[in-house]
C-alpha positions as CSV (number, residue, x, y, z in Angstrom):
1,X,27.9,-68.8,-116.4
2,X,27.5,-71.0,-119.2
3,X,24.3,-70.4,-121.8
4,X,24.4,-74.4,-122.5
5,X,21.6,-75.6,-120.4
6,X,20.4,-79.0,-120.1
7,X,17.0,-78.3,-119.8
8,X,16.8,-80.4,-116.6
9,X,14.3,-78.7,-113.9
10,X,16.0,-77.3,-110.4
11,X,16.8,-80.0,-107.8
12,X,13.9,-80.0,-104.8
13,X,14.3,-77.0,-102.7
14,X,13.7,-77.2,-98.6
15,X,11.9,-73.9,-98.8
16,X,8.3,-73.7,-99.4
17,X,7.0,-70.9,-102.5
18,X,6.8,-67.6,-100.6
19,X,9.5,-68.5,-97.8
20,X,13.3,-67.5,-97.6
21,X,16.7,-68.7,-97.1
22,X,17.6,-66.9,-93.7
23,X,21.3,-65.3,-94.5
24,X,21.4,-63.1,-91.2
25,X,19.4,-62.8,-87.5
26,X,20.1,-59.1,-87.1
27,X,16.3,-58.7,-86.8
28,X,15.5,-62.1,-85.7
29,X,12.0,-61.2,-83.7
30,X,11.7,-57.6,-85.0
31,X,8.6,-56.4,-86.8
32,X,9.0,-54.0,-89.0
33,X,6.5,-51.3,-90.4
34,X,7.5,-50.6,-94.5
35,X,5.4,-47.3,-95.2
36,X,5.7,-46.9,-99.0
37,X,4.7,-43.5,-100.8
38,X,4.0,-42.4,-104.4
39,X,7.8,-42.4,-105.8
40,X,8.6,-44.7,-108.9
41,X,11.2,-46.0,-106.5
42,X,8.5,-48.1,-104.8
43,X,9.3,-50.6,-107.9
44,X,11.9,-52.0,-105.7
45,X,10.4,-52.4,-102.0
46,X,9.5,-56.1,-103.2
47,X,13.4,-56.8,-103.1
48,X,13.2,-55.0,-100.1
49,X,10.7,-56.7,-98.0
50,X,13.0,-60.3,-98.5
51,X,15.8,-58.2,-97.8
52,X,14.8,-57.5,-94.1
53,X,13.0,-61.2,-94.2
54,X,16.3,-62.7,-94.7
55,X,17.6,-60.9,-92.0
56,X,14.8,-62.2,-89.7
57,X,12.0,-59.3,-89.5
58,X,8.7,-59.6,-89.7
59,X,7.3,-57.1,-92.2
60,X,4.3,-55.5,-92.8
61,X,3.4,-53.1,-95.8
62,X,1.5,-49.5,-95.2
63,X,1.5,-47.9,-98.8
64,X,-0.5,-44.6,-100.6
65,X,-2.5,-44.8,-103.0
66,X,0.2,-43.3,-105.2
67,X,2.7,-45.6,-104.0
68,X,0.3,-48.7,-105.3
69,X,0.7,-46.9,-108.8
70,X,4.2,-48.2,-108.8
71,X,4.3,-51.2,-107.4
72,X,1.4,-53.7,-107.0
73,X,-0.2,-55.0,-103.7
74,X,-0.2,-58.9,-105.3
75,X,3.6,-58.5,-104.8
76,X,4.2,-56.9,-101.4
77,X,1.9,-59.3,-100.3
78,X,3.8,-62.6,-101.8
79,X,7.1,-60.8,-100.7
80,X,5.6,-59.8,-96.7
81,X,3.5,-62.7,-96.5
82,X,1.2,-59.9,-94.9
83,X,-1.7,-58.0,-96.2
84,X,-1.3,-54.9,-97.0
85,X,-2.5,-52.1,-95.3
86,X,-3.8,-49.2,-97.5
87,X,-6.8,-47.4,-95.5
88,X,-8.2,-46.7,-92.3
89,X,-10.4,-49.8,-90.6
90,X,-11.9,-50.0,-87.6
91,X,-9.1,-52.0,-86.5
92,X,-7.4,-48.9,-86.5
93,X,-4.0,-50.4,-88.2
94,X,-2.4,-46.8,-88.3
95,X,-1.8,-46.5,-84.5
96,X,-0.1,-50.0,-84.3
97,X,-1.5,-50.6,-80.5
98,X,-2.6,-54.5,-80.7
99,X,0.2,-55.2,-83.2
100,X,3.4,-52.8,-82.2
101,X,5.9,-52.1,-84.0
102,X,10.1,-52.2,-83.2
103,X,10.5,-49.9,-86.0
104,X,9.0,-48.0,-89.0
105,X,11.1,-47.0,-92.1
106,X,9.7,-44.9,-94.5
107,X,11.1,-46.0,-98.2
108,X,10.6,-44.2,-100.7
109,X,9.8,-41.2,-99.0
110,X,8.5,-38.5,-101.3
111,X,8.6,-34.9,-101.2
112,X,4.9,-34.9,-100.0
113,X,5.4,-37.2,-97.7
114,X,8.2,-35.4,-96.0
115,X,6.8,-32.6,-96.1
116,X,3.1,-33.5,-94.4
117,X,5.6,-35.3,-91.9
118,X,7.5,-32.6,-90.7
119,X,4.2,-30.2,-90.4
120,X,1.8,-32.4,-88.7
121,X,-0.4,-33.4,-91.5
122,X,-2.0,-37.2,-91.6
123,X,-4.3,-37.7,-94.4
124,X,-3.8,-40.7,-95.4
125,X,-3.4,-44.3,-93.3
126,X,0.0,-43.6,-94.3
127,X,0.8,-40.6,-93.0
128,X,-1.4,-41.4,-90.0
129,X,0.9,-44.2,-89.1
130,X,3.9,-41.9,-89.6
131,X,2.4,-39.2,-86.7
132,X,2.1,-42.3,-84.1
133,X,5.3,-43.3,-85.1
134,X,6.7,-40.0,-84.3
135,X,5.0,-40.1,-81.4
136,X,6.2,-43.4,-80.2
137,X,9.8,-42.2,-81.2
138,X,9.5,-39.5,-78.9
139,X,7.7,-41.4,-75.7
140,X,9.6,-44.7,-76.3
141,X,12.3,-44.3,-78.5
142,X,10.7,-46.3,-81.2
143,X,13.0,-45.5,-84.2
144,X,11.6,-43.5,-87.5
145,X,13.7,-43.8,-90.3
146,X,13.0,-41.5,-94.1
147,X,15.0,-43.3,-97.2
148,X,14.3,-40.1,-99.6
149,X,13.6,-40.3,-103.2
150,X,12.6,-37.3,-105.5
151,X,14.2,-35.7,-108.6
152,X,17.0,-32.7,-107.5
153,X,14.0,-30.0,-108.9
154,X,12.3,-30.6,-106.0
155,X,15.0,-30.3,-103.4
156,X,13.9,-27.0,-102.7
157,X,14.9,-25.1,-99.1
158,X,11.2,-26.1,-97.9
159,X,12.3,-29.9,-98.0
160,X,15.5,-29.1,-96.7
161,X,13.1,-27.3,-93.7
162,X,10.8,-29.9,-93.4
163,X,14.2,-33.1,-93.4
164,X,16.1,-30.4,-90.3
165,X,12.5,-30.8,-88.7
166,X,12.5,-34.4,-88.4
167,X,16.4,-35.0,-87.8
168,X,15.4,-32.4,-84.6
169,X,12.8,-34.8,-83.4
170,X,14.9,-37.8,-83.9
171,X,14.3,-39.4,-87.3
172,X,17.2,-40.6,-89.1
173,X,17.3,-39.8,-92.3
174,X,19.0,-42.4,-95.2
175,X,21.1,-40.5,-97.3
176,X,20.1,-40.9,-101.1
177,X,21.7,-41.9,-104.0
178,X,22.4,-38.4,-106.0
179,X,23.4,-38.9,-109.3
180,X,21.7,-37.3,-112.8
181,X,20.8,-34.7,-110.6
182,X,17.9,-37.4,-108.8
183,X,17.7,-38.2,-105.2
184,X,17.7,-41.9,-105.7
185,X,16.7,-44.1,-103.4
186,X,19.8,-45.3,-101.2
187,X,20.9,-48.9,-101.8
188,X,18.3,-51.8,-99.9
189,X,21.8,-52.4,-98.8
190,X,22.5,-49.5,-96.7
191,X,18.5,-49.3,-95.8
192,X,18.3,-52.7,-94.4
193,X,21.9,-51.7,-92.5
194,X,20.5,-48.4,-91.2
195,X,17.4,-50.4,-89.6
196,X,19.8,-52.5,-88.1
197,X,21.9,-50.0,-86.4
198,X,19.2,-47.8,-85.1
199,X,18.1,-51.3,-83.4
200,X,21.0,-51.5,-81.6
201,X,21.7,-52.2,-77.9
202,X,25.2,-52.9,-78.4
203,X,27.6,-51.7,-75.9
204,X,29.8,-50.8,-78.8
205,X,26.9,-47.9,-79.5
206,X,29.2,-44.8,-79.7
207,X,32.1,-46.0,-79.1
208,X,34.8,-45.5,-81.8
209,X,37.3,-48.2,-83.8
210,X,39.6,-47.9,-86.3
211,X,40.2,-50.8,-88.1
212,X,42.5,-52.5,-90.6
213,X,42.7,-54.8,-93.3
214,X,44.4,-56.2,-96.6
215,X,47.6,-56.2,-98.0
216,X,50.2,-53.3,-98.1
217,X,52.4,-53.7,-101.3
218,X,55.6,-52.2,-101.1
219,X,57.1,-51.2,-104.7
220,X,60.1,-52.1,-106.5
221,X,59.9,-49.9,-109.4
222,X,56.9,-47.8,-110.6
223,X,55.3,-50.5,-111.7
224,X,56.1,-53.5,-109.9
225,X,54.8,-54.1,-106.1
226,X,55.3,-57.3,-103.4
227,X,52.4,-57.6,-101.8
228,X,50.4,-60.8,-100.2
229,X,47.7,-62.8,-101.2
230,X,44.9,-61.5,-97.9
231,X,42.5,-59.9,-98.8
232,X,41.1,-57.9,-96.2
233,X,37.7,-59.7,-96.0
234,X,38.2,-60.4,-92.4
235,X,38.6,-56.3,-91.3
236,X,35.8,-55.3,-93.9
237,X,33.5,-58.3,-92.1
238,X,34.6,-56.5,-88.5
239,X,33.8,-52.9,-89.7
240,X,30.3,-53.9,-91.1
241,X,29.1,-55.6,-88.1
242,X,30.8,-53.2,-85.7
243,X,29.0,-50.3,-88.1
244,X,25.6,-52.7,-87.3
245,X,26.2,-52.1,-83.4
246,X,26.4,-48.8,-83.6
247,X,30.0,-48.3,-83.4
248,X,31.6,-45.2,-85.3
249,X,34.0,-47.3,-87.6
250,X,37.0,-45.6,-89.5
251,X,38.1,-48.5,-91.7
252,X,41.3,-48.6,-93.7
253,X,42.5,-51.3,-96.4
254,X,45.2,-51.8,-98.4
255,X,45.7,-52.3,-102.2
256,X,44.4,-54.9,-103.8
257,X,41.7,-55.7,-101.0
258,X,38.0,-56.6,-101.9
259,X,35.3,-53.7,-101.8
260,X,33.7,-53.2,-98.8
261,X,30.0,-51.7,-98.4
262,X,29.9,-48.3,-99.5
263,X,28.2,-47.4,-95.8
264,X,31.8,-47.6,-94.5
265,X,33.3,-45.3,-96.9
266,X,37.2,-47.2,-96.1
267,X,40.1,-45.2,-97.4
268,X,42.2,-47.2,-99.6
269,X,45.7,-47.3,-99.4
270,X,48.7,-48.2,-101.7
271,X,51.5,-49.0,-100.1
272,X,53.2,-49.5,-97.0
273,X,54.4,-46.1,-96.4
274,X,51.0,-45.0,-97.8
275,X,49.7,-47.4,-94.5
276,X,51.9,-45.8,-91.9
277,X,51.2,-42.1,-92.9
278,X,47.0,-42.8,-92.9
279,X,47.1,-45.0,-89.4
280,X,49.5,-42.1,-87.7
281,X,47.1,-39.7,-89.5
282,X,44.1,-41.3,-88.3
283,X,45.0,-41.7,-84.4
284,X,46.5,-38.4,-84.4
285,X,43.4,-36.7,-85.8
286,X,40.7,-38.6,-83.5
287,X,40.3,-40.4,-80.5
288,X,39.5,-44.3,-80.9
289,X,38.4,-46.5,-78.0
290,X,39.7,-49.8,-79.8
291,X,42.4,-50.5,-82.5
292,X,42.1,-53.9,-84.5
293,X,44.7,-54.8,-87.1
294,X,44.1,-57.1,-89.4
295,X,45.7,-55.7,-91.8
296,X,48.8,-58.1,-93.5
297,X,51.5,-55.7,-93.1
298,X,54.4,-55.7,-95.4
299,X,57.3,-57.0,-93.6
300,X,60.2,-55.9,-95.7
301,X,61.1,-53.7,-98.5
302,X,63.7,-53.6,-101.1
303,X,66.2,-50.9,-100.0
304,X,66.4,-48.8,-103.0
305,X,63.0,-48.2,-105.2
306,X,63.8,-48.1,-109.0
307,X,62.9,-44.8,-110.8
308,X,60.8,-46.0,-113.8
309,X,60.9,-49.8,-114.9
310,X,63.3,-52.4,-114.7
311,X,64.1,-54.3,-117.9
312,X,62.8,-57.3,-118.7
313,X,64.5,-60.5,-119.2
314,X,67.5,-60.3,-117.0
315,X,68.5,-61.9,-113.8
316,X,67.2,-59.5,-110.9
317,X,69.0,-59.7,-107.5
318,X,67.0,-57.9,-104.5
319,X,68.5,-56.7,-101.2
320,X,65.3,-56.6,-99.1
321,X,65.0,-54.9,-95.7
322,X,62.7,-55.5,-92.4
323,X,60.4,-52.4,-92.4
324,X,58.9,-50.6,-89.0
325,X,56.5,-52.5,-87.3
326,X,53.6,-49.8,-87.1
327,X,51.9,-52.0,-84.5
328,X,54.7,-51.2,-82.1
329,X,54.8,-47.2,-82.6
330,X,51.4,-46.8,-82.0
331,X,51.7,-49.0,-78.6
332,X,54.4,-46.1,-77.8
333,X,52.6,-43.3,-79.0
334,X,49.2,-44.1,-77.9
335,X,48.9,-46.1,-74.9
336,X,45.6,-45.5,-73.8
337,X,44.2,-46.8,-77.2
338,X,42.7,-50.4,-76.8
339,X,44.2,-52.7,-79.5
340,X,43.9,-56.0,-81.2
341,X,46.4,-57.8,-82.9
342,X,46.3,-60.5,-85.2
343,X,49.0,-63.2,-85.6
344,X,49.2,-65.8,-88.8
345,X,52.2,-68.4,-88.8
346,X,52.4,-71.5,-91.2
347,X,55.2,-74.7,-90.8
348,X,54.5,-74.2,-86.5
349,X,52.5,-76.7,-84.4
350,X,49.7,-75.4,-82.8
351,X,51.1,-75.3,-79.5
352,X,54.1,-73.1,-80.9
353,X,51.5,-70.6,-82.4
354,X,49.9,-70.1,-79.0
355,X,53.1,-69.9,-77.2
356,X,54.0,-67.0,-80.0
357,X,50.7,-65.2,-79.0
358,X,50.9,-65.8,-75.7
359,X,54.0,-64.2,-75.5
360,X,53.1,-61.2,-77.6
361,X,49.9,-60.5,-75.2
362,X,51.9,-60.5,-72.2
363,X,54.4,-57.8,-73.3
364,X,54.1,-54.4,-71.7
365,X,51.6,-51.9,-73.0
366,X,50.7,-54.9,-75.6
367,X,47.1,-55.8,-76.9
368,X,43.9,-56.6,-75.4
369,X,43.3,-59.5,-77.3
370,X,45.1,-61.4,-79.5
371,X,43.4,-63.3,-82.8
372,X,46.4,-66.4,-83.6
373,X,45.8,-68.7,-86.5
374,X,48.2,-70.9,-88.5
375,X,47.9,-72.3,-92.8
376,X,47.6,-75.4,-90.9
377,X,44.4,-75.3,-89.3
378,X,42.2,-73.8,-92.2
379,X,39.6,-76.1,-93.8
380,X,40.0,-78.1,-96.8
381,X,37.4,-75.1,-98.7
382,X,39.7,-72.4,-97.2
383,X,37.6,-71.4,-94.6
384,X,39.8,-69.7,-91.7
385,X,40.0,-71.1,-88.3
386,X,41.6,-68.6,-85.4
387,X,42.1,-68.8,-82.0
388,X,40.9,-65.9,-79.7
389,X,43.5,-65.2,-76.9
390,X,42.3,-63.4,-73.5
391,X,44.7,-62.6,-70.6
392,X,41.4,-63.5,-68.8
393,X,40.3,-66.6,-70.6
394,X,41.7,-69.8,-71.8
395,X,42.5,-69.6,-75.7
396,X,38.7,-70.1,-77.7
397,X,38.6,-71.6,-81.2
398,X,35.9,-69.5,-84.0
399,X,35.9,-71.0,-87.7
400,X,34.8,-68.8,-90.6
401,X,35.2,-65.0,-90.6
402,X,31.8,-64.0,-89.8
403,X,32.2,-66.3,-87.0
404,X,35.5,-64.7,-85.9
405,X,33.8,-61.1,-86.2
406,X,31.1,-61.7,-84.2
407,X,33.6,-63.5,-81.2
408,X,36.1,-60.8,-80.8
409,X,33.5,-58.1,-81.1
410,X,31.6,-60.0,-78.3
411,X,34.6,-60.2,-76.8
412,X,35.4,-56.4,-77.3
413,X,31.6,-55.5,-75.6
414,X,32.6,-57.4,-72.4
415,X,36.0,-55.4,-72.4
C-alpha cells in the first residue's frame, strides 16, 4: 500500500455505522450466546462478535465482572448491536427460555470459569447461563463450546479434571494457542469454525474424505523443479467447508500451494513421488468414504534426475517421460472408495471437454462425479467456471470456487 494519500474522504458506503458486510451464511438465523470471563483475552471478543455477524448470527454478549475489566461493554454493544447482559434481572436472562439460544461458546474461558463449570457452581449470571446451557446440551443437544485461555502455571491436573469433566458431558473444547508457555486463546478463526461445525446437520457429519490439491513439481536437478501454475485453492476451499459440515477431512497439497486454515492441519508435499507415497500412505492407513482430486498432477518427468546443479548458460536438451497416473492405481487398489475427479483442458470446444469427461465417468470402476472445465470458459478476472458431470444428471454449470465447493459437496450429500 502506498503512504501517499490524497486526503480525499472514503466513497459513500451501502452499510449503515454499526452494520456489516455479510461474507458467509453459515449461521444465517442462528443466535448465538458469547459468555466472556475475566481473561485479558476478552480484548479481542469485539473482533469476534463481527466475526460470527458476518457469518449471519445473531449475537448476544453474557460477560463477568472480571471479563468487563478487559474489554468494555460500550464495545460489545456497538459490535452485538445487543445489550449486554452482566447480572441477574427478573427477566431471568441466564436461563435463555423467551429468547433461546442455538448455541453458547464460552471465549475466553478462564481457569475459574472452567473449573465452577465442571463442579456445578453458578455464581455469577455467567456461570448461571453456562449450568442451563449444560443442561440444554444434555436434554436437547444444544451445543456448549470452552475456547480456553490461561497462562501454562495454571494448567494444573485439577483443570485438566475439571476440561475431562465437561468433554464427558458433551462440551467441545477449542484447543488453545500454546506458545511462551500461555494457553492463548485459539484463532477467532478456528472459534467461529468450531461453532459452525458443531451446528451441523450435514449428511457429510462423520463421514471421512481425503482430499487433494496444488501442484506436484517433479525435479530436474536438486534445485530445479517443473511444476504448474494451480494453486490448490480449489481443494483447500473443499476441505474447509467439508471440515464446516462435519466431515473428518485429511487434506493433502502439493508444493508451492497457498496456505490453508491451520484447523485442517494439510500435509504438504514436494514432489510427485513425494504425492504418490502420501495418497498410497493415506488410503492404506484409513478408511475414506469419498476421494476428490483436485490436485494438478505432474504428467511427466525427465528420465534421469541430475545429482547436484546443472550449469548455467548452456543449451539444455530434456527427454521427458509420462508418469503413473495415481488416479488409476487407486481405482484398482481401492474400489470401494468413492472418488472425484477433476478434468482441465485448454485449445477444445466445449462440447469436446464434455465428451472427454463423459467418457472418463463411464469407464469401469471410474468416478462418481466428474468436475470438467476448460482456459476457455474462465472469466475475464480469472474466476473459474466448471462443469459438474453426474451419471444421473445432465452436466450443471458453477462459477467461482466457493461456488463449485459448495455444488459438488451438495452433490456428494445426495450421493
Amino acid at each position: 500500500m502506498s503512504l501517499n494519500w490524497n486526503l480525499e474522504p472514503p466513497p459513500p458506503s451501502e452499510y449503515a455505522d454499526r452494520e456489516i458486510h455479510i461474507t458467509g451464511k453459515h449461521l444465517s438465523g442462528k443466535r448465538i450466546a458469547l459468555l466472556i470471563t475475566g481473561s485479558i483475552a476478552a480484548y479481542r471478543m469485539p473482533d469476534l462478535i463481527r466475526d460470527f455477524r458476518r457469518e449471519g448470527a445473531d449475537v448476544v454478549v453474557y460477560a463477568t465482572t472480571e471479563g468487563l475489566r478487559y474489554v468494555a461493554r460500550e464495545a460489545l454493544e456497538w459490535c452485538s448491536q445487543n445489550p449486554v447482559i452482566d447480572g441477574f434481572t427478573s427477566d431471568a436472562e441466564h436461563l435463555s427460555d423467551s429468547t433461546p439460544f442455538d448455541v453458547f461458546v464460552v471465549a475466553p474461558a478462564s481457569y475459574n470459569t472452567l473449573n465452577k463449570a465442571a463442579s456445578g457452581i453458578a455464581d455469577s449470571v455467567v456461570t448461571a447461563a453456562i449450568a442451563a446451557a449444560l443442561g440444554r446440551m444434555e436434554r436437547q443437544g444444544i451445543p456448549v463450546l470452552f475456547a480456553p485461555a490461561m497462562h501454562g502455571a495454571m494448567h494444573n491436573s485439577i483443570l485438566t479434571s475439571s476440561m475431562q469433566t465437561l468433554q464427558k458431558m458433551g462440551v467441545t473444547l477449542i484447543p488453545p494457542q500454546q506458545t511462551h508457555g500461555k494457553n492463548n486463546l485459539a484463532s477467532l478463526e478456528l472459534i467461529v469454525a468450531a461453532t459452525i461445525r458443531t451446528l451441523s446437520k450435514s449428511p457429510l457429519r462423520g463421514k471421512s474424505m481425503l482430499i487433494t490439491g496444488g501442484p506436484t513439481p517433479v525435479p530436474l536437478d536438486n534445485i530445479r523443479r517443473i511444476t504448474t501454475r494451480f494453486s490448490g485453492a480449489l481443494s483447500i476451499q473443499l476441505a474447509r467447508e467439508a471440515w464446516l459440515r462435519g466431515a473428518s477431512v485429511e487434506l493433502i497439497l502439493g508444493k508451492g500451494s497457498r496456505s490453508a486454515p491451520d484447523f485442517l492441519q494439510a500435509k504438504k508435499v514436494a514432489t510427485y513421488d513425494d504425492y504418490c507415497k502420501i495418497v498410497n500412505e493415506a488410503l492404506e492407513g484409513a478408511s475414506f468414504d469419498w476421494g476428490v482430486f483436485t490436485a494438478a498432477v505432474a504428467d511427466y518427468q525427465p528420465e534421469s534426475v541430475y545429482d547436484g546443479k546443472i550449469a548455467s548458460n548452456q543449451q539444455l536438451t530434456l527427454k521427458l517421460l509420462p508418469t503413473q497416473k495415481l488416479i488409476d492405481e487407486v481405482r484398482k487398489q481401492f474400489p470401494a472408495l468413492k472418488m472425484v475427479s477433476f478434468k482441465y483442458e485448454e485449445n477444445v470446444s466445449h462440447q469436446e471437454l464434455i465428451s472427454i469427461a463423459e467418457k472418463r465417468l463411464s469407464e469401469k470402476d471410474g468416478s462418481q462425479l466428474i468436475v470438467a472445465n476448460r482456459a476457455e470458459e474462465f472469466q475475464a478476472d480469472g474466476t473459474q467456471v466448471a462443469w459438474l458431470l453426474d451419471p444421473n444428471l445432465e452436466p450443471q454449470k458453477f462459477v467461482g470456487k466457493e461456488g463449485i465447493a459448495n455444488a459438488l459437496l451438495d452433490r456428494i450429500e445426495q450421493n
